[in-house]
N, C-alpha and C positions, 0 to 999 in steps of 0.2 A: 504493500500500500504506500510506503515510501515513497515511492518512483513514481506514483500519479496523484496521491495529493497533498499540497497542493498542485489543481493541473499547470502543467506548465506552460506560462504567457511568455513571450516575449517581453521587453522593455517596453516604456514610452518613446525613447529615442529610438528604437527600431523598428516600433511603429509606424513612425511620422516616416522615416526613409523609406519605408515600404512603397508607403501611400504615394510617396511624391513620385517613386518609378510608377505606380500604376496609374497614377493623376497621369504621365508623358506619355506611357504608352497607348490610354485612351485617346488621347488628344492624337496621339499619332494614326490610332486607326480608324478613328469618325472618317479620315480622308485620304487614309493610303491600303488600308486592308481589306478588300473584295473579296469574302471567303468565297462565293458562287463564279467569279471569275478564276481564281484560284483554282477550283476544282473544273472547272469547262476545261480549263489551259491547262492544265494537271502540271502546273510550276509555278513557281512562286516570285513576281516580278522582281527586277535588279533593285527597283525601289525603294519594293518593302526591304529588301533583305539590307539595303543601303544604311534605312531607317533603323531597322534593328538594331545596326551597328553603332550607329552615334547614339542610338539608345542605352548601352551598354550592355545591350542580354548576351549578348554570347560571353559576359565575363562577368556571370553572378556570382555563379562558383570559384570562382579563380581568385586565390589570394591576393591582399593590394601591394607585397610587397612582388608581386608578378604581373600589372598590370590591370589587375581584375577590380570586382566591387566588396568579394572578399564576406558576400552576405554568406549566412547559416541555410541551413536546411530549411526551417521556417519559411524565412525570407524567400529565399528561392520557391521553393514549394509554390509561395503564396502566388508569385511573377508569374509561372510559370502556369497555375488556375486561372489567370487573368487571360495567359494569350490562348488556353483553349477552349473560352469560352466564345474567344472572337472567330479563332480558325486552329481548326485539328493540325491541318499542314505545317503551320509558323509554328505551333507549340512544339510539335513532335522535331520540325528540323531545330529549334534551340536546346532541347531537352536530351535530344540525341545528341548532340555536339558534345553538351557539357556532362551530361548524364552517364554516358557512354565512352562516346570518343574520348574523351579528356580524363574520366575517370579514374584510370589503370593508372597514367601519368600523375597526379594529382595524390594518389593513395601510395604510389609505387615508383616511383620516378626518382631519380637522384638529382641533386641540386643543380647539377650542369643541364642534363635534360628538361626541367625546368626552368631557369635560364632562357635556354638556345628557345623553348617550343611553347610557354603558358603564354608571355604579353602577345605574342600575334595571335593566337589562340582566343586571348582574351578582349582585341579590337576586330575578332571577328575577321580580320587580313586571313586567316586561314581556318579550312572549316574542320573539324576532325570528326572519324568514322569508327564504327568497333566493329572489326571482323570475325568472328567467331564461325559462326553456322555454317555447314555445307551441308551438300548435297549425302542424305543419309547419316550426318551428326548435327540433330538440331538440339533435343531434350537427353541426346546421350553424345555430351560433347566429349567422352572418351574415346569416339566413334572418329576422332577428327582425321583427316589423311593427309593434311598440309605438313608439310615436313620443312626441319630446317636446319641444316647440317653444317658444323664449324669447318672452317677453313682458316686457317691461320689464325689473325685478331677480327673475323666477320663470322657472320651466319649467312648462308644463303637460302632462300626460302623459295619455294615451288608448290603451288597448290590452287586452288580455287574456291573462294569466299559466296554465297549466296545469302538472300536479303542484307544486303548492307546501308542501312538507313544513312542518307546524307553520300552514299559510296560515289555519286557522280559530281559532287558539288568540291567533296571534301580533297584534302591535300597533306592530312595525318591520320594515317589508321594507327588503328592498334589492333595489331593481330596475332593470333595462337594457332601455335606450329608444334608437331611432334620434336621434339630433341631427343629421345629414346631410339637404341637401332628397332628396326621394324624388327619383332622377333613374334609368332604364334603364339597365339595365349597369354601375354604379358600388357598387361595392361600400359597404355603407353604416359609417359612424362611431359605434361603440355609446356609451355613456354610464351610466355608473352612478350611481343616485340614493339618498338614505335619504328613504324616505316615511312618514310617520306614518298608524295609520289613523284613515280621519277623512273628512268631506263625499269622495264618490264612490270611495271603496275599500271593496268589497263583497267578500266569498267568498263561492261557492257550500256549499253542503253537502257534508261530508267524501265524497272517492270510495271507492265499497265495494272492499277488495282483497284481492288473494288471500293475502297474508302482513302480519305487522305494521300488524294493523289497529287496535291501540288507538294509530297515531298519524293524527295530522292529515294528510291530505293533500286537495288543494282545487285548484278554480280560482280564479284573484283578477280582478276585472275591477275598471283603470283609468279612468273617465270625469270627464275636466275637472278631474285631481287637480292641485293649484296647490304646485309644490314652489317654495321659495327658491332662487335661484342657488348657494348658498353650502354647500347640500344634496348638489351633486357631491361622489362618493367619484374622488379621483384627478382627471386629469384630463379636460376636456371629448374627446368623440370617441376616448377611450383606454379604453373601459370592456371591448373583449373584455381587454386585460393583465389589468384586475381581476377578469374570473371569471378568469381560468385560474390565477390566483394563489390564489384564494378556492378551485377545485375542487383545485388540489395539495395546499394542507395538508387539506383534507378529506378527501381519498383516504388519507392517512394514518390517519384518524379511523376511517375506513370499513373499513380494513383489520386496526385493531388491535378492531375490533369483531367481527371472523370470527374471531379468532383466540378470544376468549370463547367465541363460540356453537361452534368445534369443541371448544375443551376439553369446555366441558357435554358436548355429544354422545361424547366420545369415552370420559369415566368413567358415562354413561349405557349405554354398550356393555360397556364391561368389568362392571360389576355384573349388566345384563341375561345378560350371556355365562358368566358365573360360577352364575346362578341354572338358566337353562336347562337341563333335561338330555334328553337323547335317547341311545336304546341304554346307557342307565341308567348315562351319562358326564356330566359336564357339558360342553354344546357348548366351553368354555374350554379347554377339552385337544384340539380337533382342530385339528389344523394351516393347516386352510384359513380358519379363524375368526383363531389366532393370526397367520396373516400380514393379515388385515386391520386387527386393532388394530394388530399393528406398522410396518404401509405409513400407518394414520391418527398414529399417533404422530409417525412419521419428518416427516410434511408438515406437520404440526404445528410442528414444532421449526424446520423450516426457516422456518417464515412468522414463528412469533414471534422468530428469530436475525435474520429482512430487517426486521421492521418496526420494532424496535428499536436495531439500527444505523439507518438513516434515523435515527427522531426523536434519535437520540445525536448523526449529524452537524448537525440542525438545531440543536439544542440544542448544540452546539460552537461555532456561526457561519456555518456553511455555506446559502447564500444561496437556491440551484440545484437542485432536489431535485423539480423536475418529473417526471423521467424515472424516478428509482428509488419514488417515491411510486408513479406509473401501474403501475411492475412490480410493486407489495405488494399494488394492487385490486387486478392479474387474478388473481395466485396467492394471495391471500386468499380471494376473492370464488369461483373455481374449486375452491379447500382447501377450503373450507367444504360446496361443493356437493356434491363427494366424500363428503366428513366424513358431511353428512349423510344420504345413500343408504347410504354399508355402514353406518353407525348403525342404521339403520331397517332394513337387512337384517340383523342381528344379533337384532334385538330381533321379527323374523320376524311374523306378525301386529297384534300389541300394537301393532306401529307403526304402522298400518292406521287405529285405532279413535282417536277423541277422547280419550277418560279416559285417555291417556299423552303425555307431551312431544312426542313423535319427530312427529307429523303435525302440530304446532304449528311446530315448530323448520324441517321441511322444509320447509314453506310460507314461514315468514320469509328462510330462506336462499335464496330463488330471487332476492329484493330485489337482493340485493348483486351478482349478475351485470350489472344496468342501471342502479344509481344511480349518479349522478354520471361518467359518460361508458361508455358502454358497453364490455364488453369488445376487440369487434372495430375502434372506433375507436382506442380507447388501443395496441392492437396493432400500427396505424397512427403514432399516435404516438410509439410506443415506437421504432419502426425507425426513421422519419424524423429524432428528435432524437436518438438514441442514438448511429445512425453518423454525422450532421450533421460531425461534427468529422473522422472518419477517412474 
């Protein structure tokens, strides 16, 4: 009971800082963020991303003695609710950057590499990506075949990366490679690298998807890419600790970003519901309508009461936050999916057609049930570390 009460608030001074990024980034997207042109164009203009940048998002996370704004969990969190409230696309390309891409560096990186790669990172001059997944190791990334073999003072890497969120945009991955010889039945020692792109790091062309399509998403194909020794994030044959480290605090990321796109959706119901009339009432006065706002409310409250305790314990000191991070995807990620079907049943047709939010929003919220570990694996997870102790 320690550790939640009292719940944990942020300050008044990190309040007021919050507010004043999200006061700019309103003001920036009343007249530069088109989520419905976004998604037509399935890219994200040079503008907005322009905007971003002198916004400072791409360096929330990023400490100020590297550039960055150097905010907490919280804070981020909170930024990061605001833009996917506006557009799934621009949240997911900031959140991947710094959530992901930057992550491994940030938890894992030595001070040189931090140096050379956080301040451009952090004015957004370069975008960074996490490559992980291939083709047959997505939920068993022991399965991975990229390999990456010493040579004197480098590693050379050889493999092929799919879904790589930001993979066409960005110019730092961070990617995990076999360093174990290939041997039958031995489970292999992954390794995490920062690879610049550059001679043999190629992305294919962005994959068409079915939601949040103004972001990047790619395959990256590896051949004869020459990293320096010195380029390991953490250490050598220790690279699954570094995703699972890198996917925790993202999951955080991930869930305070559902928590935006239910609010949207859920004052896009109430207005809809307010407007509608049938049997010359407005559907807001029948009670089957009222308990649906009220069941989206209620779920609502609960995800943004879990996902802000988490980033309050993170932001207090607490080290360990695998477990309850996994619990904020599923009931974010499932809140959201909710959220979005009685939205779209509320809003009864309309929701059906293009020229309204709701068949935009639906489609981006189906994302959030497989990124970053699927539901049915972290469920897995959830049980197996959760009771681990008792």
């Amino acid at each position: 009971e320690g550790l939640i009460l009292p719940y944990p608030e942020p300050t008044r001074a990190e309040v007021d800082e919050v507010n004043g990024v999200l006061d700019g980034i309103r003001r920036f997207a009343s007249k530069q963020i088109d989520a419905a042109r976004i998604d037509r164009e399935e890219s994200i203009p040079l503008e907005v991303l322009a905007g971003l940048r002198e916004l400072g998002l791409f360096g929330l996370a990023v400490p100020k003695a590297h550039g960055g704004s150097g905010h907490g969990y919280t804070a981020y969190a909170r930024v990061v609710q605001e833009l996917a409230a506006l557009d799934g696309s621009v949240a997911l390309t900031v959140s991947a950057h710094q959530s992901l891409g930057l992550g491994a560096l940030l938890f894992f990186g030595n001070e040189e590499l931090k140096a050379k790669y956080l301040p451009r990172c952090a004015r957004g001059d370069t975008l960074a990506a996490f490559a992980l997944v291939e083709v047959g190791a997505g939920s068993d990334a022991g399965a991975i075949q990229t390999r990456a073999d010493r040579d004197g003072d480098s590693y050379v890497i050889n493999g092929e990366k799919i879904w790589v969120t930001n993979g066409s945009v960005a110019d730092l991955f961070t990617v995990f490679a076999r360093t174990s010889p290939a041997e039958d039945g031995a489970k292999p020692r992954l390794t995490a690298f920062v690879v610049e792109r550059g001679a043999g790091v190629t992305s294919a062309p962005n994959e068409p998807t079915h939601g949040v399509r103004g972001a990047s998403n790619t395959n990256l194909t590896l051949s004869q890419v020459r990293v320096p020794a010195d380029h390991v994030l953490g250490d050598v044959g220790r690279g699954f600790k570094v995703a699972m480290e890198v996917l925790t605090s993202a999951r955080l990321a991930l869930a305070s970003t559902c928590i935006g796109s239910a609010k949207r959706l859920l004052r896009l119901a109430v207005e809809r519901a307010s407007e509608r009339k049938t049997f010359g009432r407005s559907i807001s006065e029948f009670p089957i309508v009222k308990d649906k706002i009220a069941t989206m409310s209620a779920d609502i409250f609960a995800l943004e009461s879990m996902v802000y305790l988490t980033t309050g314990l993170v932001d207090a000191g607490r080290t360990d936050f695998s477990v309850e991070s996994a619990i904020c995807k599923v009931f974010g990620s499932e809140t959201l999916w909710r959220v979005a079907n009685e939205s779209a049943q509320i809003a009864g047709a309309l929701a059906y057609t293009r020229n309204a939010p709701w068949e935009r929003m639906l489609r981006d919220a189906r994302a959030a049930l497989v990124f970053e570990g699927t539901n049915e694996i972290l469920r897995c997870f959830i049980a197996l570390s959760g009771m681990q102790g008792p």
